[in-house]
PQR file of N, CA, C, O and H, with PARSE charges and radii, in Angstrom:
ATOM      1  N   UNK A   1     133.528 120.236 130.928 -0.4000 1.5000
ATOM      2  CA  UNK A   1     132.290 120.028 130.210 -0.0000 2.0000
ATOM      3  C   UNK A   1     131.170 120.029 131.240  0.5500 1.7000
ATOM      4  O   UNK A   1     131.211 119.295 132.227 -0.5500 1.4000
ATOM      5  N   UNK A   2     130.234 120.811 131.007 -0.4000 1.5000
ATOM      6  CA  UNK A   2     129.254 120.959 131.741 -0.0000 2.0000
ATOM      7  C   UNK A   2     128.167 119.573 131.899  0.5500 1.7000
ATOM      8  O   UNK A   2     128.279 118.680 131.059 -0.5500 1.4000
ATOM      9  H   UNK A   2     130.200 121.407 130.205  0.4000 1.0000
ATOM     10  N   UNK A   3     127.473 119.484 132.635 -0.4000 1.5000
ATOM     11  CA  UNK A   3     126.343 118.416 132.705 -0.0000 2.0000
ATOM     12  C   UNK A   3     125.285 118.492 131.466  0.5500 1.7000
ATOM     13  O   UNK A   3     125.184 117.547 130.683 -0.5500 1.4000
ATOM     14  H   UNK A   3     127.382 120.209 133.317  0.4000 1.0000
ATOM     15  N   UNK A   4     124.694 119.388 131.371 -0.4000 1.5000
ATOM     16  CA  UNK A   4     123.787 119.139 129.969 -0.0000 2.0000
ATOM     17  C   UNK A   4     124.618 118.547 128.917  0.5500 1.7000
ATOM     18  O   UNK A   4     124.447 117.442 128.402 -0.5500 1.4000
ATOM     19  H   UNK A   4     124.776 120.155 132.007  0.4000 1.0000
ATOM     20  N   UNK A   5     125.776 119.624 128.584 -0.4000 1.5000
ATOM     21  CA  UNK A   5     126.434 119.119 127.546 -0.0000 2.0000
ATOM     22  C   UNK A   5     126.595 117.475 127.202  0.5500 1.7000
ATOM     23  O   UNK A   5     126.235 116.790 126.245 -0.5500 1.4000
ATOM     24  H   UNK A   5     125.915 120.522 129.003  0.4000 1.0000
ATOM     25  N   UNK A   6     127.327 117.177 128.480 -0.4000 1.5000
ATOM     26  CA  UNK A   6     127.272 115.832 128.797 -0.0000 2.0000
ATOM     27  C   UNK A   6     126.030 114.830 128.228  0.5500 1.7000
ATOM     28  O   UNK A   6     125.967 114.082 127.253 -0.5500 1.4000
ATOM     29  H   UNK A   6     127.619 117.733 129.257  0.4000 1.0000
ATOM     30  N   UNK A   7     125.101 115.163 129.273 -0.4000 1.5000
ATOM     31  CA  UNK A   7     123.944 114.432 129.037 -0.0000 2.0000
ATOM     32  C   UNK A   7     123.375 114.334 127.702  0.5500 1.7000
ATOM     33  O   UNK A   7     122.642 113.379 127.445 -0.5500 1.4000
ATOM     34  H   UNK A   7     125.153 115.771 130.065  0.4000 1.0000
ATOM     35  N   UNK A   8     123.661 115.327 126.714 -0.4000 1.5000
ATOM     36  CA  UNK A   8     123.080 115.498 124.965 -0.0000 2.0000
ATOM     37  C   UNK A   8     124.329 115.296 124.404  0.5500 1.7000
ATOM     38  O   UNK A   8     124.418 115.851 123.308 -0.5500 1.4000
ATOM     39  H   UNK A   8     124.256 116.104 126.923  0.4000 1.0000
ATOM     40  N   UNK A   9     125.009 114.894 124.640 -0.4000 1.5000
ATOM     41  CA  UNK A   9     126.571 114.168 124.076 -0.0000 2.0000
ATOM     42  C   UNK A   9     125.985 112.581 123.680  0.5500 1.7000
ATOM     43  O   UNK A   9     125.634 111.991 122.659 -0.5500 1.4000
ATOM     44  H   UNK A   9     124.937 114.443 125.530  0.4000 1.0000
ATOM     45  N   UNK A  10     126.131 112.228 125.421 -0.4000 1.5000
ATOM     46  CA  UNK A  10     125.093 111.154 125.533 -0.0000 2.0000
ATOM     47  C   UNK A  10     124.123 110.423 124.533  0.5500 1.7000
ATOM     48  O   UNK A  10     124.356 109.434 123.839 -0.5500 1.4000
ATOM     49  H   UNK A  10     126.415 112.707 126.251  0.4000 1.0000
ATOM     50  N   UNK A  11     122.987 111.162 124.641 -0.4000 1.5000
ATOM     51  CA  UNK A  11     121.808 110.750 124.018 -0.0000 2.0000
ATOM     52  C   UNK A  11     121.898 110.674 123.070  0.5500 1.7000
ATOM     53  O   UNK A  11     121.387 109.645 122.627 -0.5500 1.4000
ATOM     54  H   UNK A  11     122.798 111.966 125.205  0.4000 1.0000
ATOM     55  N   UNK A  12     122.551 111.590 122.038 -0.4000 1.5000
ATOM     56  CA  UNK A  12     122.997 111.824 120.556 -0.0000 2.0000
ATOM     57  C   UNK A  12     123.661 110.709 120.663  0.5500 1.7000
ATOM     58  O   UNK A  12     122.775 109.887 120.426 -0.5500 1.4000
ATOM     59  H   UNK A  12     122.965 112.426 122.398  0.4000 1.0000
ATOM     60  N   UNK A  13     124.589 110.133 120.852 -0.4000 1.5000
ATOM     61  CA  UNK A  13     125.335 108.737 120.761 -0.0000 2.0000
ATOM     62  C   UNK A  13     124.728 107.673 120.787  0.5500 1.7000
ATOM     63  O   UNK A  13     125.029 106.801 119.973 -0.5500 1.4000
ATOM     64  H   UNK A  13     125.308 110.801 121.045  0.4000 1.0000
ATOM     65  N   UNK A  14     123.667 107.457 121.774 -0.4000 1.5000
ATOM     66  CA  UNK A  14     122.900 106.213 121.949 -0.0000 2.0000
ATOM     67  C   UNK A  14     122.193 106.248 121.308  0.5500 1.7000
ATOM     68  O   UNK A  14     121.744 105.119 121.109 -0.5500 1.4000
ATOM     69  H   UNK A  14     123.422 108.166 122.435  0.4000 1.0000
ATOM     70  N   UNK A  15     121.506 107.330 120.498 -0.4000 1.5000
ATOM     71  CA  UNK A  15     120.707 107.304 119.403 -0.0000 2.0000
ATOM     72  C   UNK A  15     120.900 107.321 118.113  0.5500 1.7000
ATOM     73  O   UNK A  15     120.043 107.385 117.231 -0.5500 1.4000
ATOM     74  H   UNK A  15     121.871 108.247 120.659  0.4000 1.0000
ATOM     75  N   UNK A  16     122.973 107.216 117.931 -0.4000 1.5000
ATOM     76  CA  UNK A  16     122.702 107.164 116.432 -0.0000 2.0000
ATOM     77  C   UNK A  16     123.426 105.968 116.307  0.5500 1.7000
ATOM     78  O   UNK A  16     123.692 105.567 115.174 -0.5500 1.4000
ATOM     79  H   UNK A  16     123.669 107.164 118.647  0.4000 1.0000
ATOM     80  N   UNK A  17     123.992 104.979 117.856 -0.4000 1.5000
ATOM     81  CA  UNK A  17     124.289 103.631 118.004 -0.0000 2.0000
ATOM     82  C   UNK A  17     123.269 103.160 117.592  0.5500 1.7000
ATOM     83  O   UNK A  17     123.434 102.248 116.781 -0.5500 1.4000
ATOM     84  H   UNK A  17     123.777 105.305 118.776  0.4000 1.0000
ATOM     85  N   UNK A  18     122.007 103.485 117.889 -0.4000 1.5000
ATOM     86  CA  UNK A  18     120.446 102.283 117.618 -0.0000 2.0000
ATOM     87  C   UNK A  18     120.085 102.542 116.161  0.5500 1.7000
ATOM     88  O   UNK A  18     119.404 101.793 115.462 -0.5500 1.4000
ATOM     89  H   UNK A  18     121.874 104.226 118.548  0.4000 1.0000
ATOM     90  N   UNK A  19     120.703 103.856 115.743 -0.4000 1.5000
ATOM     91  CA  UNK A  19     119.953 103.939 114.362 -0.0000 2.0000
ATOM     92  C   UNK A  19     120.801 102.908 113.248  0.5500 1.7000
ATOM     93  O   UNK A  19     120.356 102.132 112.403 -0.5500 1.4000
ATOM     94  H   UNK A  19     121.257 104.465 116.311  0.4000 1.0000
ATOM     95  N   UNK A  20     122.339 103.283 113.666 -0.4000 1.5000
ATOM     96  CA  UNK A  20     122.733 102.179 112.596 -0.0000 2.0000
ATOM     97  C   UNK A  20     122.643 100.915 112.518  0.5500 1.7000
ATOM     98  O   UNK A  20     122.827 100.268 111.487 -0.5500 1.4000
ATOM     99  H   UNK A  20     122.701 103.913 114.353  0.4000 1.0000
ATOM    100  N   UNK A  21     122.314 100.409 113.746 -0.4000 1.5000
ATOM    101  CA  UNK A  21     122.035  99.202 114.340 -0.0000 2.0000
ATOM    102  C   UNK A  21     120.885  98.719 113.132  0.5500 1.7000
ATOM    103  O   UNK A  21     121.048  97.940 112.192 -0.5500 1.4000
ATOM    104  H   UNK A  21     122.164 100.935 114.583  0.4000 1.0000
ATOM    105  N   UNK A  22     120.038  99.258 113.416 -0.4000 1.5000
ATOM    106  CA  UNK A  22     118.514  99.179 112.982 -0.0000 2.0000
ATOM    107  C   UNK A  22     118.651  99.189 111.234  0.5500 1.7000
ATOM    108  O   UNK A  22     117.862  98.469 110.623 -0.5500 1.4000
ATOM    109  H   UNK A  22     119.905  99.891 114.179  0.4000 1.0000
ATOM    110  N   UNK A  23     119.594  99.958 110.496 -0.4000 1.5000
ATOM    111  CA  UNK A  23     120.136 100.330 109.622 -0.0000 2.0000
ATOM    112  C   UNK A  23     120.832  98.839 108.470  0.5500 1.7000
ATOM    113  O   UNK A  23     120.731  98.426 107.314 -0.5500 1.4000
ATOM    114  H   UNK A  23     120.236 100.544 110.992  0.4000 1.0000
ATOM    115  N   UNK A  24     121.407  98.569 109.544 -0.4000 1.5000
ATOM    116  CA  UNK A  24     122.223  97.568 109.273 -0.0000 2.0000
ATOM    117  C   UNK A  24     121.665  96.337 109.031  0.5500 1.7000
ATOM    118  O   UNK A  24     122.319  95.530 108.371 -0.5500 1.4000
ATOM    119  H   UNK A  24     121.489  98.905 110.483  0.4000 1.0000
ATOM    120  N   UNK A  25     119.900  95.862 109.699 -0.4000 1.5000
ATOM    121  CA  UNK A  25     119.349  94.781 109.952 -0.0000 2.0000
ATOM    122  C   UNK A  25     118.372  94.971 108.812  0.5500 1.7000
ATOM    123  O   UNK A  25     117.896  93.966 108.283 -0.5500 1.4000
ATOM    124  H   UNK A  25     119.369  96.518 110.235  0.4000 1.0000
ATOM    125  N   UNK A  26     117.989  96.346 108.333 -0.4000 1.5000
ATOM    126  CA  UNK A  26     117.603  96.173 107.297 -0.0000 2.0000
ATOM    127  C   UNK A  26     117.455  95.967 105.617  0.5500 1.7000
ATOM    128  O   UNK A  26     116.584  95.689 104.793 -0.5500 1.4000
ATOM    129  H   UNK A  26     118.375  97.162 108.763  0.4000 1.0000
ATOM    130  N   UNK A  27     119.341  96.395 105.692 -0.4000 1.5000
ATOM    131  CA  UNK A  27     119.985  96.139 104.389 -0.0000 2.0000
ATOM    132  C   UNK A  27     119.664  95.076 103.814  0.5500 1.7000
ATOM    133  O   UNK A  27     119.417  95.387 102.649 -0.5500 1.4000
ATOM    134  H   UNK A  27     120.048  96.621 106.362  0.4000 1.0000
ATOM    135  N   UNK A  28     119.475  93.617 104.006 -0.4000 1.5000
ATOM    136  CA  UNK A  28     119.317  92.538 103.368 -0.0000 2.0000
ATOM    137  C   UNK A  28     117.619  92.519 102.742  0.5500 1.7000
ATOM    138  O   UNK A  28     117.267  92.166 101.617 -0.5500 1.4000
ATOM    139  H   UNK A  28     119.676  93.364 104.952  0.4000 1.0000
ATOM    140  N   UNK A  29     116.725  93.032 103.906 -0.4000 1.5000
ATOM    141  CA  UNK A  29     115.300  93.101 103.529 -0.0000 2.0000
ATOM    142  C   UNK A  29     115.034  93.885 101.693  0.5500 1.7000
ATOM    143  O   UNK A  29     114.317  93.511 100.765 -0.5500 1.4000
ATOM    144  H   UNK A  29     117.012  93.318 104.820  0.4000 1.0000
ATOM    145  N   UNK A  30     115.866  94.910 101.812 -0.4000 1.5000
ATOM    146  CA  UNK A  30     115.370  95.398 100.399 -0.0000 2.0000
ATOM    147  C   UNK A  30     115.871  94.820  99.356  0.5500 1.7000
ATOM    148  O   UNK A  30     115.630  95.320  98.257 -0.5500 1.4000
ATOM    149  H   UNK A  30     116.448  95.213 102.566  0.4000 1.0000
ATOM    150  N   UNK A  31     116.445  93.983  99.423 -0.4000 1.5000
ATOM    151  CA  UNK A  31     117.045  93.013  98.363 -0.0000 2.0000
ATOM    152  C   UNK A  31     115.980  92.040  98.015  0.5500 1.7000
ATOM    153  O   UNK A  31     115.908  91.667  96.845 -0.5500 1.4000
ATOM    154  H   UNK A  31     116.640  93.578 100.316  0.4000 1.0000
ATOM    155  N   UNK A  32     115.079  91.553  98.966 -0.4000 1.5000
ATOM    156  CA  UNK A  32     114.527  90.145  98.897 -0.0000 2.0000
ATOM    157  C   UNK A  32     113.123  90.729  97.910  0.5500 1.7000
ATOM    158  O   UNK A  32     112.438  90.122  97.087 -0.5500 1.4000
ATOM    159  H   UNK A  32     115.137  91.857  99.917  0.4000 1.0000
ATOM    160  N   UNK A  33     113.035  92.715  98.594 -0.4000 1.5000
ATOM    161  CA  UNK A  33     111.309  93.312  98.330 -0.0000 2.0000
ATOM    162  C   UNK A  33     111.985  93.400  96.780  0.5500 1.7000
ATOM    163  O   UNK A  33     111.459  92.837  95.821 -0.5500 1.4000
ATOM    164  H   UNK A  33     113.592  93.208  99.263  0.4000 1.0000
ATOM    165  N   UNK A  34     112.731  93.873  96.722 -0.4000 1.5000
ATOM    166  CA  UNK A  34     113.014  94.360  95.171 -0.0000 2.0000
ATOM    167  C   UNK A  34     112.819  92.827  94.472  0.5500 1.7000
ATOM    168  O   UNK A  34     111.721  92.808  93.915 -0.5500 1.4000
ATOM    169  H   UNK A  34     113.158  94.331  97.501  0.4000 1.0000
ATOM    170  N   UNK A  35     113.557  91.492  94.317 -0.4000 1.5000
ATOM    171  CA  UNK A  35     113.337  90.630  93.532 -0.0000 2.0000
ATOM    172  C   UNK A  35     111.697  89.949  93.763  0.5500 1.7000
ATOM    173  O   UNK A  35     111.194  89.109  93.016 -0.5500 1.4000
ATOM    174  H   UNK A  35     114.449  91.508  94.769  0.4000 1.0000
ATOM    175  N   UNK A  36     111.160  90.444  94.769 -0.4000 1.5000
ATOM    176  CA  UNK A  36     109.721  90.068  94.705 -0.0000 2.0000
ATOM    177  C   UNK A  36     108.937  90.902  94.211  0.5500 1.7000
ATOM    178  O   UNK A  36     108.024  90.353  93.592 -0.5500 1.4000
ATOM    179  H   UNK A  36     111.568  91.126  95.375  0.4000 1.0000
ATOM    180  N   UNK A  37     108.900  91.911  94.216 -0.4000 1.5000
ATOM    181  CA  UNK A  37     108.236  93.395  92.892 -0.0000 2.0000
ATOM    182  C   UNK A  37     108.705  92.116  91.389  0.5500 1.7000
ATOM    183  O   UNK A  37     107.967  91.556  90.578 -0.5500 1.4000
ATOM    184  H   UNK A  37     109.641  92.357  94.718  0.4000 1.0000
ATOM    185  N   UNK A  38     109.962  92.074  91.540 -0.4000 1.5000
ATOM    186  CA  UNK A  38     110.987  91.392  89.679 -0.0000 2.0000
ATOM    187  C   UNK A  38     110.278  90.141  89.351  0.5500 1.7000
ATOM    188  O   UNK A  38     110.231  89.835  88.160 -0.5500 1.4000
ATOM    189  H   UNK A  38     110.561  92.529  92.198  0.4000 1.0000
ATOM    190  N   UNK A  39     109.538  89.119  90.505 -0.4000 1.5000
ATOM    191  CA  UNK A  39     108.586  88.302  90.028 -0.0000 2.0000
ATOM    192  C   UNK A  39     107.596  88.389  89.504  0.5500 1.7000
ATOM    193  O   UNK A  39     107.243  87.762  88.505 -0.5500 1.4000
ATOM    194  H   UNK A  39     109.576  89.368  91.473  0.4000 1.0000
ATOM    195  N   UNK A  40     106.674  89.609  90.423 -0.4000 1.5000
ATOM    196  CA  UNK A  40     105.639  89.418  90.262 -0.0000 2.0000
ATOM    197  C   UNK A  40     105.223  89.952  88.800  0.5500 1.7000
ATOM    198  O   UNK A  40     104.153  89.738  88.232 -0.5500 1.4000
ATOM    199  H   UNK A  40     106.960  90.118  91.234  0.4000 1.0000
ATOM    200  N   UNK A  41     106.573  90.871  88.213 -0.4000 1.5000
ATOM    201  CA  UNK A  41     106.329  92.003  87.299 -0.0000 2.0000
ATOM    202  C   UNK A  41     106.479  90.582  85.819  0.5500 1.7000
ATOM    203  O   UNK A  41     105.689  90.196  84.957 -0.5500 1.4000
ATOM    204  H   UNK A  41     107.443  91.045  88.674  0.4000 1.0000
ATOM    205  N   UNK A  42     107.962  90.187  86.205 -0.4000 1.5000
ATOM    206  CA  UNK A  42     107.450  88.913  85.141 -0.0000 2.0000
ATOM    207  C   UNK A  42     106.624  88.008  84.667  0.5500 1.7000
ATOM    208  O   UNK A  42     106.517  87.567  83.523 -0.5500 1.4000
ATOM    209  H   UNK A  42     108.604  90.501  86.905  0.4000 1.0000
ATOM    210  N   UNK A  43     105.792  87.654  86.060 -0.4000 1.5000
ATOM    211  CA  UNK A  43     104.764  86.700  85.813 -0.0000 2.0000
ATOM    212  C   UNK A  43     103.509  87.568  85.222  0.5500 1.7000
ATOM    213  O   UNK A  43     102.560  87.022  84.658 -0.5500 1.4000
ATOM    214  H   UNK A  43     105.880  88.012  86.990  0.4000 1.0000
ATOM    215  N   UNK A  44     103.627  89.173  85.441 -0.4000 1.5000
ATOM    216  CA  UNK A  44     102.100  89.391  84.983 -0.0000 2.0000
ATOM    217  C   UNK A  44     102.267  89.681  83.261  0.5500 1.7000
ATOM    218  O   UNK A  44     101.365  89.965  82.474 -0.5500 1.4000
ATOM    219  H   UNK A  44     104.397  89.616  85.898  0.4000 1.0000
ATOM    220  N   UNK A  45     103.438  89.542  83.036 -0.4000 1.5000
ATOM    221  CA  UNK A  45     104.167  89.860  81.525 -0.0000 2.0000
ATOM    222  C   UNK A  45     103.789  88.655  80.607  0.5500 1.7000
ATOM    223  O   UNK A  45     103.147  88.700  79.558 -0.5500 1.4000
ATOM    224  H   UNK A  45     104.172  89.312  83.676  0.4000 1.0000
ATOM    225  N   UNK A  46     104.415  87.393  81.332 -0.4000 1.5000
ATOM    226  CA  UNK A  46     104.421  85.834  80.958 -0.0000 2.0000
ATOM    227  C   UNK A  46     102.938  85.797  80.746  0.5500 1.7000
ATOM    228  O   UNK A  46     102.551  85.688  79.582 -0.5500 1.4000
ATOM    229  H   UNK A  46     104.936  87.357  82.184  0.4000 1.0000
ATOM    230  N   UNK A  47     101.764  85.896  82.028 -0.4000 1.5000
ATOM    231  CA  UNK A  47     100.816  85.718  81.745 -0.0000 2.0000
ATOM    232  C   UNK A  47      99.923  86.798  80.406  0.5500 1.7000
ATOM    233  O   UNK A  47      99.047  86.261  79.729 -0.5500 1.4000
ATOM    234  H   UNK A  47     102.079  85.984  82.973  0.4000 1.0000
ATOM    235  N   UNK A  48     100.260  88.198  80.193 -0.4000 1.5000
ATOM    236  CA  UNK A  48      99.829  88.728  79.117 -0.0000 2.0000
ATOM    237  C   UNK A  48     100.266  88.582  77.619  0.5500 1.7000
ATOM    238  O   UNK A  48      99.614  89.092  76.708 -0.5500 1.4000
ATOM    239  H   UNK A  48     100.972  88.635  80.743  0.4000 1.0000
ATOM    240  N   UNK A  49     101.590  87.738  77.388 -0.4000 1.5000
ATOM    241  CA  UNK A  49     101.908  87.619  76.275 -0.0000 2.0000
ATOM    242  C   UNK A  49     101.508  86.337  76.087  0.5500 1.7000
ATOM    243  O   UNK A  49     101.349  85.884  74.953 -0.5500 1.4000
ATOM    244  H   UNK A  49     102.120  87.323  78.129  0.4000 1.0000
ATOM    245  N   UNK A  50     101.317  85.659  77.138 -0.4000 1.5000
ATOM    246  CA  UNK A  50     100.646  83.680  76.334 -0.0000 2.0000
ATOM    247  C   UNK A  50      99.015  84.087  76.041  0.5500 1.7000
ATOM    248  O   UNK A  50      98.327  83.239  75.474 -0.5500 1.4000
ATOM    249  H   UNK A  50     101.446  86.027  78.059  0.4000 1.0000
ATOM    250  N   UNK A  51      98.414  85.360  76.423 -0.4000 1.5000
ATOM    251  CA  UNK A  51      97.551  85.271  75.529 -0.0000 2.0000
ATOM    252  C   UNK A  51      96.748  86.072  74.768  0.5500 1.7000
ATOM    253  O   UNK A  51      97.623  86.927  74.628 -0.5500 1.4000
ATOM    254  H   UNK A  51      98.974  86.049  76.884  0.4000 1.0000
ATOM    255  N   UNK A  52      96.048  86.415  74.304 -0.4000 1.5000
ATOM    256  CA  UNK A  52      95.308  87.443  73.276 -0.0000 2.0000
ATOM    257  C   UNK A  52      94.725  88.389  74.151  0.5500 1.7000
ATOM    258  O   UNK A  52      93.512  88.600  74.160 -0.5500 1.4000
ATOM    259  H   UNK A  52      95.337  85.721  74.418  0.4000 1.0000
ATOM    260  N   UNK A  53      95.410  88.881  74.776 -0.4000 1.5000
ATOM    261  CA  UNK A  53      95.369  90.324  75.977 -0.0000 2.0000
ATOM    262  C   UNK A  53      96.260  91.014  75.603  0.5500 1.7000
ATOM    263  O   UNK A  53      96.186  92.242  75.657 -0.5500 1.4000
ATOM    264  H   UNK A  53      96.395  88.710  74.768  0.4000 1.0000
ATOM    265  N   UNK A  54      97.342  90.346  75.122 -0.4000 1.5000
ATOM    266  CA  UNK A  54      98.567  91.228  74.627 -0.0000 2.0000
ATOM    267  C   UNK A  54      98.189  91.416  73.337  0.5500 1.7000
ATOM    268  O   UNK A  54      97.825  92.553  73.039 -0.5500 1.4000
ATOM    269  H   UNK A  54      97.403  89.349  75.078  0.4000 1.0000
ATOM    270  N   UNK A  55      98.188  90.812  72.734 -0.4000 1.5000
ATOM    271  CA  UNK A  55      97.299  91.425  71.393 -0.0000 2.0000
ATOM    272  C   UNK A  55      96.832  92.668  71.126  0.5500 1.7000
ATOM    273  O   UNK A  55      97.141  93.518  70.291 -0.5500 1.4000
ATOM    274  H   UNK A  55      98.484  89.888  72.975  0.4000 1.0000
ATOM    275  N   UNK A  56      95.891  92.603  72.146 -0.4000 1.5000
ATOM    276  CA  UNK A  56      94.131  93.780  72.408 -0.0000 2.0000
ATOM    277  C   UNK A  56      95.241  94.797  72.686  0.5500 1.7000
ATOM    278  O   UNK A  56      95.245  95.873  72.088 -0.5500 1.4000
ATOM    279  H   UNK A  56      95.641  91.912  72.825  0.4000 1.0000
ATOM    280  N   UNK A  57      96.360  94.419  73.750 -0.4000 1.5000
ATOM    281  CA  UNK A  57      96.610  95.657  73.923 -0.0000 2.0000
ATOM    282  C   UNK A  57      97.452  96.430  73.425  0.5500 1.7000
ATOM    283  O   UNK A  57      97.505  97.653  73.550 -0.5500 1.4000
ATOM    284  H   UNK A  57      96.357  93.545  74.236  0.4000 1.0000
ATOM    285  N   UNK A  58      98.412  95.465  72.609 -0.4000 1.5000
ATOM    286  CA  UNK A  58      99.338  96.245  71.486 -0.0000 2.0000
ATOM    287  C   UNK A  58      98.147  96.549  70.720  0.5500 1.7000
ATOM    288  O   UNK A  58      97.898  97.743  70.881 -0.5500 1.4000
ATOM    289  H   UNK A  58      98.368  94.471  72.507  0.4000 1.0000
ATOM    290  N   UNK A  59      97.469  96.103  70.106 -0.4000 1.5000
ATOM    291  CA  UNK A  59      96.468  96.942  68.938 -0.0000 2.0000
ATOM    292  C   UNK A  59      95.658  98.050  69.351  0.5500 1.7000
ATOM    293  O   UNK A  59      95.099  98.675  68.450 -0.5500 1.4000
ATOM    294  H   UNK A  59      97.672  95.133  69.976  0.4000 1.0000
ATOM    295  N   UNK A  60      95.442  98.510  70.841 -0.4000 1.5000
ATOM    296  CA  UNK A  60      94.825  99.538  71.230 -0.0000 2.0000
ATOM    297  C   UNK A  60      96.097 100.787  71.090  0.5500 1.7000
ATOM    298  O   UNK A  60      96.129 101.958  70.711 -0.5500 1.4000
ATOM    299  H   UNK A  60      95.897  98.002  71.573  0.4000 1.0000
ATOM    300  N   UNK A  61      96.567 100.314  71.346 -0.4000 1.5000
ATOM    301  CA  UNK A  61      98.112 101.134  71.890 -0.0000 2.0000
ATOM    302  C   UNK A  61      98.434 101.610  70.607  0.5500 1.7000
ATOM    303  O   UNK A  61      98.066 102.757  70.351 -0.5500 1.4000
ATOM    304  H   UNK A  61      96.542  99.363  71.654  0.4000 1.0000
ATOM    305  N   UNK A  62      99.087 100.932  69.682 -0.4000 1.5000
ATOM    306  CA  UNK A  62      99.093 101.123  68.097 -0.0000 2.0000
ATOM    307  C   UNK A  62      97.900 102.419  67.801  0.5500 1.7000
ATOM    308  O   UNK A  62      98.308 103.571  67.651 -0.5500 1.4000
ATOM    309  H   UNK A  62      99.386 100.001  69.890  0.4000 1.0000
ATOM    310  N   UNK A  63      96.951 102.213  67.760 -0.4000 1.5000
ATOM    311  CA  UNK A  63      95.753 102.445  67.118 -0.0000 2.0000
ATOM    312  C   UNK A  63      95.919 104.152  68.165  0.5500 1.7000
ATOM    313  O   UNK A  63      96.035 105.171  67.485 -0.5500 1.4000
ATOM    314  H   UNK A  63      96.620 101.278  67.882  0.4000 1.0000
ATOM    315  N   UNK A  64      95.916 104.270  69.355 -0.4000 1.5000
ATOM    316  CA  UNK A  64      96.242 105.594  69.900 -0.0000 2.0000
ATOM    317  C   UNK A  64      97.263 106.354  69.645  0.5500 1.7000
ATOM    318  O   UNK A  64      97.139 107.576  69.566 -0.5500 1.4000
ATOM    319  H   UNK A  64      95.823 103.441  69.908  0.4000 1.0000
ATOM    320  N   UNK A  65      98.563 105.651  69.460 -0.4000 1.5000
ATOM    321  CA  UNK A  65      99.217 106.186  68.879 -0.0000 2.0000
ATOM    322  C   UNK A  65      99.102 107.164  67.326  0.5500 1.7000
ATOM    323  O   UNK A  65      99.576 108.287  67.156 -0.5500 1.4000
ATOM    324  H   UNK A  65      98.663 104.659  69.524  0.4000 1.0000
ATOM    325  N   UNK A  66      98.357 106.367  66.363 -0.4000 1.5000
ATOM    326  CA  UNK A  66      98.708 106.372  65.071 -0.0000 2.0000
ATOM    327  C   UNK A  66      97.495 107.578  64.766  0.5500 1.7000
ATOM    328  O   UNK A  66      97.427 108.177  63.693 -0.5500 1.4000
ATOM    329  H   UNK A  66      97.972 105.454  66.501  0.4000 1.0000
ATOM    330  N   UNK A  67      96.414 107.843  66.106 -0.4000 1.5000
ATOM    331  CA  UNK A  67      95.487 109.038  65.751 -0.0000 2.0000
ATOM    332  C   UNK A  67      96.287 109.914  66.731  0.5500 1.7000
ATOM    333  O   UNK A  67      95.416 110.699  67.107 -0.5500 1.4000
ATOM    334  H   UNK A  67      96.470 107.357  66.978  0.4000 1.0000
ATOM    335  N   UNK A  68      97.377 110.243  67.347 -0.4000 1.5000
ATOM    336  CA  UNK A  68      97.963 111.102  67.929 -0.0000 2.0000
ATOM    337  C   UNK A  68      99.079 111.921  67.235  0.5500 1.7000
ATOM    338  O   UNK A  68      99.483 113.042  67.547 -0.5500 1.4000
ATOM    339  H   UNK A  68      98.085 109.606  67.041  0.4000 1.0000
ATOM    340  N   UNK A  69      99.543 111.008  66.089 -0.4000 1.5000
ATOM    341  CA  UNK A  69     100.755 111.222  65.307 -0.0000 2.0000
ATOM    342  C   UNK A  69      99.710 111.394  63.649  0.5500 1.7000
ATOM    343  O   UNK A  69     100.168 111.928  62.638 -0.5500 1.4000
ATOM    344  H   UNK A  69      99.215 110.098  65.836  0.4000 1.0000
ATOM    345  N   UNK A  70      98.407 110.851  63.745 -0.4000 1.5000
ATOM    346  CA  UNK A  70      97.593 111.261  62.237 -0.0000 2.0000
ATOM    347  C   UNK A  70      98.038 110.044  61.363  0.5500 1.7000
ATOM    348  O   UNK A  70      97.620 109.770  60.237 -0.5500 1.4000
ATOM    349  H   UNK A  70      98.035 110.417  64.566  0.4000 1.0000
ATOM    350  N   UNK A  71      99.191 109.205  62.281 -0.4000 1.5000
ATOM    351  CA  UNK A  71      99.530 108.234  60.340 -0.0000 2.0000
ATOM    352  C   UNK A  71      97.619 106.915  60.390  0.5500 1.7000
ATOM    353  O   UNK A  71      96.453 107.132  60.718 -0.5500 1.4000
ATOM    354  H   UNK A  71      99.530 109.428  63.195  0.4000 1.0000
ATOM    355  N   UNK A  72      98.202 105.982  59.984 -0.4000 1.5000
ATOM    356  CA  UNK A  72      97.648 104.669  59.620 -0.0000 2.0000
ATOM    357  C   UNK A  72      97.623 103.604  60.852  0.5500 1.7000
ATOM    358  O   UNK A  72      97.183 102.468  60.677 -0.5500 1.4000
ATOM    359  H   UNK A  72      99.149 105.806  59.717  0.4000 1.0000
TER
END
């Protein structure tokens, strides 16, 4: 085996040692981002159905619908 060969044998190795490395430390992180998106998405839900926002906006919604489709 020649020396370059060698040497990009090498590097390719130490670089895909660091990638899984790096790989590996971040598996737990997307677990924590995903149930913090799952809060925030509930609380802005909780907060639109306790009050007459959800209303406005089912009745807008309704009301676009029902001139898109022509009914009532």
């Amino acid at each position: 085996m020649n020396d370059a060969m060698l040497k990009a044998l090498t590097k390719g190795r130490v670089w895909l040692g660091d990638w899984t490395s790096r790989r590996a430390r971040d598996r737990g992180q997307t677990a924590v981002e995903y149930l913090g998106i799952i809060v925030v998405v509930v609380a802005i839900v909780v907060a639109i159905t306790g009050t007459d926002i959800g209303q406005s906006i089912k009745g807008a919604i309704a009301e676009k619908i029902a001139e898109l489709t022509g009914g009532q």
